[in-house]
N, C-alpha and C positions, 0 to 999 in steps of 0.2 A: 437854767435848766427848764429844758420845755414840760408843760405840766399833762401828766396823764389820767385820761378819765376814767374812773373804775367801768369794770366788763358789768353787764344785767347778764345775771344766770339766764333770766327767762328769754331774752331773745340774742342771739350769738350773732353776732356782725357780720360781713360778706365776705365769706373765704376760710372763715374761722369755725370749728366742730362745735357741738353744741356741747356743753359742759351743763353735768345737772347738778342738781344742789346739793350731794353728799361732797362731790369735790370742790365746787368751785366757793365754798367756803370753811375756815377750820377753828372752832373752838375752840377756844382755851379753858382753862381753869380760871374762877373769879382770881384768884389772889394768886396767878401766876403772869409776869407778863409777856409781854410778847418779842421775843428778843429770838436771835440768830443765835445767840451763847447758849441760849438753856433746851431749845428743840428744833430738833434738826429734823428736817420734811424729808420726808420718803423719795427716793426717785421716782417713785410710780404713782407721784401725782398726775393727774388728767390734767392740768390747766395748761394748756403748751406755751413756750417763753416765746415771750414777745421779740420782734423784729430784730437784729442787730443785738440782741442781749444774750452774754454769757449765760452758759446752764449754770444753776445753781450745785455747790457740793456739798456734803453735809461734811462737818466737824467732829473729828472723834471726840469721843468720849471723855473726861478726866480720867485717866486710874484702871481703863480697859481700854484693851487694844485688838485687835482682830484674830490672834492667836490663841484669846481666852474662849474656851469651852463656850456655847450657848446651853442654857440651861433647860432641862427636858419640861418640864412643868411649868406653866405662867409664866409671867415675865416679859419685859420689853427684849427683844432682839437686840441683838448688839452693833453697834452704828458701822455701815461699812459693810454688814455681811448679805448674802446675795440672798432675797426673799424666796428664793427656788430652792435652798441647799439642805439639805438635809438635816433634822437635829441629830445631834452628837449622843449619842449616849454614855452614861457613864460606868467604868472599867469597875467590874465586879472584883470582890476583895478572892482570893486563890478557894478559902475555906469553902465559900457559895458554889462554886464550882462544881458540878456533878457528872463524875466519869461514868460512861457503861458497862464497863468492864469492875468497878466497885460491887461489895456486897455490902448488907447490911451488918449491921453491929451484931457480935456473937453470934453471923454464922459466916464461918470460914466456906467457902467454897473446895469444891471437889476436883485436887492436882491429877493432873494429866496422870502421871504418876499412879495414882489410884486405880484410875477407870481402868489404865492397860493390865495391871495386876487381875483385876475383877475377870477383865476378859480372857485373861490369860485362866484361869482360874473353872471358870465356864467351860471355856475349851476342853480342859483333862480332862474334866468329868464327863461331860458329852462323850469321849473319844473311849474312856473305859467302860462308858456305858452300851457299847457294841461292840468292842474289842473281843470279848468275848465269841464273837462269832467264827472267829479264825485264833483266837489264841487260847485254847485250854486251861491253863491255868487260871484264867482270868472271868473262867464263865460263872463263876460264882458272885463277880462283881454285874455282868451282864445283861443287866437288868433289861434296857430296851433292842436287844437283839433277837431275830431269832431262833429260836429254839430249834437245834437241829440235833441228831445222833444220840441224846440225852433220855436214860430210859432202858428198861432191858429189853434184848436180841434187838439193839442198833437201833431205835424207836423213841421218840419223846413220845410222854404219857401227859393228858392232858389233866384225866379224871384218874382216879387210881379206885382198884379195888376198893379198899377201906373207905375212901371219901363216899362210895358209891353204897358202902355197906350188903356188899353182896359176899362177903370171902367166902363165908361157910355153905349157905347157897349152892354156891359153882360149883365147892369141893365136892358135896353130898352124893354120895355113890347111887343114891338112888332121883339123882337129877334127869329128866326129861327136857326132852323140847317137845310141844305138842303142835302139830302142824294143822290148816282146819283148811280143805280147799272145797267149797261148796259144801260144807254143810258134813263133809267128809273130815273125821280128827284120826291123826294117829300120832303115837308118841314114840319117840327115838330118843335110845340111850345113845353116850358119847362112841361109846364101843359100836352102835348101829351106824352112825353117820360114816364112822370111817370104814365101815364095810361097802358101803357105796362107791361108784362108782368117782373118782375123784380125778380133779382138775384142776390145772395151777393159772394163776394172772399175776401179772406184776401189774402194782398199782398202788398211786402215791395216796396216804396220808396227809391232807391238806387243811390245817385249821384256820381259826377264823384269829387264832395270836398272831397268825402272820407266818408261822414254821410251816412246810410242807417235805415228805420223806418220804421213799419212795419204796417199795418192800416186794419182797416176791410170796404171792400167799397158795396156799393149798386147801382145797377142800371140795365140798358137794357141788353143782353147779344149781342155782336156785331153782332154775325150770324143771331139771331134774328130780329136784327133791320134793316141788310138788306133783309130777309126775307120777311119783312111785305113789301118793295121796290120793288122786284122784283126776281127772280131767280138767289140764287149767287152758281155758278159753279165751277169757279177757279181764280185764280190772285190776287194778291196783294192789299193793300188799301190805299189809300192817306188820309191822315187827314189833315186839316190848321186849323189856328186859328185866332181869329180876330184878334190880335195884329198883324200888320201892316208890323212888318219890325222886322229882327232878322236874325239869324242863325237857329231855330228849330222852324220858324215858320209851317213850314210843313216839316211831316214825312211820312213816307212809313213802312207800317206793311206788314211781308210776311203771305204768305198765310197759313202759318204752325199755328200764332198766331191769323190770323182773324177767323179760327173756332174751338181755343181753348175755352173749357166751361166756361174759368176763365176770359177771355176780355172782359170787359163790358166796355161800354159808360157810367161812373158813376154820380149819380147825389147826391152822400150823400157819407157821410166818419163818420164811428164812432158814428152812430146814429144821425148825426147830416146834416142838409143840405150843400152842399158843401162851405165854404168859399171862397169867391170870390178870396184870394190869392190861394187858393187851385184848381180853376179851375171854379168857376158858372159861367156859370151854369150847363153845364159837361166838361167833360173830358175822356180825353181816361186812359186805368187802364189796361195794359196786363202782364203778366207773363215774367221772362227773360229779361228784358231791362229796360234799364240804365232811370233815371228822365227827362232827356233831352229831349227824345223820347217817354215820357209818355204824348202827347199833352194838354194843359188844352185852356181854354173859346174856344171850337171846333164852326167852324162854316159849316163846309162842310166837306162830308164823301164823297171818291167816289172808284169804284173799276175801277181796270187799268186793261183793256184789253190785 
């Protein structure tokens, strides 16, 4: 056998790549030796075979074969398997497993079942909660509808006498309205107004709950009635009412609505005398504005300078 000279790391011979020192030599352990049987060289050593020489192949293992699992953590590779392939991971036991459709321990989740009842549930009450607007029977349940027809001579009532604390007031046979137009007052009994010249408007009742009704009214016409008081020229008009104490106890009507033809000081609704919740013994009735500002049991008119 012809004899071979070992390769020098440091200068590679003609034709041959240069091999550096991590490959072109390999360490052993002291007290292991060097043998083919006990470690089997990687394919992807750099040192390339020499002339006419078989590649070398490594020797499985004793006792593993290429089948067995590689192991995720440390460890030599198992002989034979491809240094590119992926580690194997190992198959979690059923228990570890975590669904998303799971809930936690003592709390049940909410069955389909449920929710459809709930909503169904919602529903009715929403539905007889305006039911009321078209079914009669039902307007005592009614809560979020509006208010229409409810009230006497065909009128929902927002404020009522008694709340308003005016009953006895309106009744009193010696009640006045005292009118003030520049500086000029006169006082009219109820039996004065209706001797005036009188005039009808139809015109809705529109509140601020969201109900609006629409009514045919009679009475003084307001330009009129300050007329008969004195010479009204220009400016606004204050109205109060006898109830005592509120928010709309007095309003102010501009001057655009005090000599529209449809504002009347009314003293009847519907053919009928006005209902003390309605406003007796008048009330004011103008065009354009909200129930609030429509004064009722008026005690005093006056124009603002």
């Amino acid at each position: 056998m012809r004899r071979t000279e070992p390769l020098d790391a440091g200068e590679p011979q003609q034709g041959q790549p240069a091999v550096s020192e991590r490959t072109s030599a390999r360490v052993l352990p002291e007290n292991t030796a060097a043998s083919d049987d006990s470690v089997a060289m990687p394919p992807d050593v750099g040192i390339p075979p020499m002339p006419g020489a078989a590649a070398p192949t490594a020797e499985p293992v004793a006792g593993h074969s290429d089948s067995d699992p590689v192991p995720e953590y440390g460890g030599s590779r198992a002989s034979g398997s491809s240094p590119t392939s992926p580690a194997r991971t190992p198959a979690l036991p059923e228990s570890a497993v975590v669904h998303s459709n799971s809930t936690s321990a003592g709390q049940p989740g909410i069955s389909r079942r449920a929710v459809l009842s709930a909503a169904g549930i919602a529903a009715a009450v929403a539905g007889l909660a305006v039911a009321g607007q078209t079914i009669p029977f039902l307007r005592w349940v009614a809560v979020l509808s509006p208010r229409s027809g409810e009230g006497p001579q065909g009128l929902p009532v927002n404020r009522t006498a008694a709340a308003a604390g005016v009953g006895e007031r309106a009744q009193d046979s010696a009640y006045r309205l005292m009118v003030d137009v520049g500086g000029v007052r006169r006082a009219f009994s109820r039996t004065e107004l209706a001797a005036l010249p009188q005039s009808e408007s139809t015109l809705p009742i529109a509140c601020v709950e969201g109900w609006s009704a629409s009514a045919h009214w009679s009475g003084v016409r307001l330009r009129d009635l300050l007329a008969a008081v004195g010479e009204y020229r220009s400016g606004d008009v204050r109205f109060e009412s006898l109830e005592s104490g509120g928010l709309y106890r007095t309003t102010v009507l501009p001057r655009r609505h005090a000599i529209d033809a449809s504002t009347l000081v009314a003293l009847r609704v519907n053919g009928e005398d006005l209902d003390l919740d309605h406003g007796y013994p008048c009330r004011l009735i103008a065009p354009n504005r909200p129930g609030v500002l429509q004064t009722k049991w008026l005690s005093t008119i006056e124009v603002l300078a």
